[in-house]
C-alpha positions as CSV (number, residue, x, y, z in Angstrom):
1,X,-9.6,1.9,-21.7
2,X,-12.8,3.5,-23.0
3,X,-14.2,6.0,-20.3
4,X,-17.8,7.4,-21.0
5,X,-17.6,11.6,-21.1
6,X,-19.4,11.6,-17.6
7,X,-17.2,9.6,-16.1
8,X,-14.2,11.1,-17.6
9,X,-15.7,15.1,-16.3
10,X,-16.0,13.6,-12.7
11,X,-12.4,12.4,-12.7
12,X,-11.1,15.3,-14.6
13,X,-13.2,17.2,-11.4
14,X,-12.1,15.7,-8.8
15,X,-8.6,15.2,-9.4
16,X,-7.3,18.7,-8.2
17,X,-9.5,18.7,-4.8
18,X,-8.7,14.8,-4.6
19,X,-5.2,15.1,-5.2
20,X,-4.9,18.2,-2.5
21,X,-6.6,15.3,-0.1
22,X,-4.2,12.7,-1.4
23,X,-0.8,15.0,-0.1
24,X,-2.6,16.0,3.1
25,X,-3.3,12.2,4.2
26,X,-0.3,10.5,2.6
27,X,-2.0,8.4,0.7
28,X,-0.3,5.4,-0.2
29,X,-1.7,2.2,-1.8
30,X,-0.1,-1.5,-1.3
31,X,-1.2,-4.7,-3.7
32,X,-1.3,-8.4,-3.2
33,X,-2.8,-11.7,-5.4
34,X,-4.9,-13.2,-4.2
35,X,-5.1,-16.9,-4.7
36,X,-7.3,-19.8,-5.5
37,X,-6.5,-24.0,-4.7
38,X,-7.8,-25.7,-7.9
39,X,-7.1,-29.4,-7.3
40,X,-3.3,-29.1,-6.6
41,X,-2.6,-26.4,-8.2
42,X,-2.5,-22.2,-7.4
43,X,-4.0,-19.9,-9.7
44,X,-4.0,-16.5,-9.2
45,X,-7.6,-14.9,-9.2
46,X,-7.7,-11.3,-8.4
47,X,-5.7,-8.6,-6.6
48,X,-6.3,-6.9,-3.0
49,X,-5.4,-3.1,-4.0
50,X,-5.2,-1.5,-0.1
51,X,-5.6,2.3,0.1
52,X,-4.1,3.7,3.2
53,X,-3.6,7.2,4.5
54,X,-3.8,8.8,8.0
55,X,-4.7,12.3,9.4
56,X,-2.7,14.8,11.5
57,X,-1.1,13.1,14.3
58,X,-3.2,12.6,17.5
59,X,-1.7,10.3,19.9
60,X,-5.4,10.0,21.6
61,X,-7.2,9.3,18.4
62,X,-7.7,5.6,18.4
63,X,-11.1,5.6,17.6
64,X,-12.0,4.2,14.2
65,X,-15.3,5.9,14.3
66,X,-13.6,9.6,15.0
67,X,-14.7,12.7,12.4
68,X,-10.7,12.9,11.4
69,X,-10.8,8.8,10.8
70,X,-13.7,9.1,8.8
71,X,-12.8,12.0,6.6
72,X,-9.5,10.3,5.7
73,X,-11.9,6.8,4.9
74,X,-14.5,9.0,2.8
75,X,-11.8,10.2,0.9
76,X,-9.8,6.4,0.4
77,X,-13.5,5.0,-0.9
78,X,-14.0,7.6,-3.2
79,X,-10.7,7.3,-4.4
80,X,-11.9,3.6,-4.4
81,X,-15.3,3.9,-6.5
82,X,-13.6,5.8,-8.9
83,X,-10.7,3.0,-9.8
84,X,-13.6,0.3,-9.5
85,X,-15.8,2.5,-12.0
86,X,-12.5,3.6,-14.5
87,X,-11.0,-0.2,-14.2
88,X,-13.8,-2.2,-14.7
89,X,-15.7,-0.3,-16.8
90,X,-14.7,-2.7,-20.1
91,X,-14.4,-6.0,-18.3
92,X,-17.3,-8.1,-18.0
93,X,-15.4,-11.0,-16.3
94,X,-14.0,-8.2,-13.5
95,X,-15.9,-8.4,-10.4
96,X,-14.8,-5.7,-7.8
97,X,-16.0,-5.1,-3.7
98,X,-14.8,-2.5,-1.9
99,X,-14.3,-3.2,2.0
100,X,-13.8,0.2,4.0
101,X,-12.1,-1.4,7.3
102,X,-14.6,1.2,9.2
103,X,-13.7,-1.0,12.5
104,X,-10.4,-0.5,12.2
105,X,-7.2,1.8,12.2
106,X,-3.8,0.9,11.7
107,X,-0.9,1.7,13.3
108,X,2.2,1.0,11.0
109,X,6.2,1.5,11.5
110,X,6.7,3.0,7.7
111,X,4.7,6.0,9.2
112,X,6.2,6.6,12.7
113,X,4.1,4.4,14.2
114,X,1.2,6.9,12.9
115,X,-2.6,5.8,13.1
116,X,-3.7,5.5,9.7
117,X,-7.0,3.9,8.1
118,X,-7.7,1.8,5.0
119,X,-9.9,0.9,2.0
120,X,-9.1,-2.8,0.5
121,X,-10.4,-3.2,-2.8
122,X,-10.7,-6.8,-4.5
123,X,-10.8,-7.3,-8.2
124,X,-11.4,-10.7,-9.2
125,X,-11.8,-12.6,-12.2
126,X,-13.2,-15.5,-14.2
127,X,-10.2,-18.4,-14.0
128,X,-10.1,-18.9,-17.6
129,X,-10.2,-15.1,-18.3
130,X,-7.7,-14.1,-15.5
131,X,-4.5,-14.4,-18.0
132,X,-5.8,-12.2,-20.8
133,X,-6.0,-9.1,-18.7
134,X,-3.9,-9.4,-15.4
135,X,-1.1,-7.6,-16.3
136,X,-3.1,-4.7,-17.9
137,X,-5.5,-4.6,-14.7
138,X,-2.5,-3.3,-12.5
139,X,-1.4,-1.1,-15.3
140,X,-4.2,0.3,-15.5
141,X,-5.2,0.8,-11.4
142,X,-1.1,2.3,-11.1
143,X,-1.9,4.8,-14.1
144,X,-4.8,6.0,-11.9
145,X,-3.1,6.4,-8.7
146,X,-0.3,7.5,-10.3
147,X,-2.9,10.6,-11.9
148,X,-3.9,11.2,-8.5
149,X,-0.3,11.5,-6.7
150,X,-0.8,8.1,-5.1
151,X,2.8,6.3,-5.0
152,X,2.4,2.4,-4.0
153,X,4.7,1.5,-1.0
């Protein structure tokens, strides 16, 4: 993947602070296909990458809007902007949209039953193009969480 130098110096920058972030929230990211009916047949067409972490425990925190919910969801769409910016950088037929759940917070058995909040983010591709690069598109988004500490679940 070819990474201009400016891009490459704000990853290299971030990834200490960001990865200190990552551990504190228990960051975790989860992927599914996502799906298009042509005629009457499935194709797949892109791939729902969801970013989830959660702050320290607060049994009375179930407001989406909270400063601890939003810390942990500024650090899930940065984490977000980079991968968009470092994955779709060489792939014109690649269209990415972030979507920050902000009215929302989880509350999931695989962490205790924790709060936690997420950032979705949707790559999508040209039908015809989708083959040529699906495979390497996850490579390449695990590669980058895997830089950062961030194991999929």
């Amino acid at each position: 993947m070819q990474i201009d130098g400016a891009t490459t110096m704000a990853t290299t920058a971030l990834n200490s602070p960001l990865q200190n972030l990552v551990a504190e929230y228990g960051v975790f990211w989860q992927s599914w296909p996502q799906f298009e009916q042509i005629r009457s047949e499935r194709h797949l067409v892109g791939y729902e990458v969801e970013l989830i972490g959660s702050h320290t425990p607060d049994l009375t925190d179930v407001n989406p809007a909270s400063p601890a919910c939003h810390d942990v969801r500024s650090v899930l769409h940065a984490i977000a902007d980079l991968m968009h910016r470092e994955a779709t950088l060489s792939q014109d037929s690649l269209t990415c949209m972030i979507d920050s759940h902000s009215n929302s917070i989880l509350c999931l058995p695989a962490l205790g039953n924790r709060f936690a909040v997420s950032v979705s983010i949707y790559f999508f591709w040209n039908g015809t193009d989708g083959q040529s690069f699906e495979a390497d598109l996850l490579n390449k988004i695990r590669a980058f969480l895997d830089k950062l500490g961030i194991h999929q679940r």
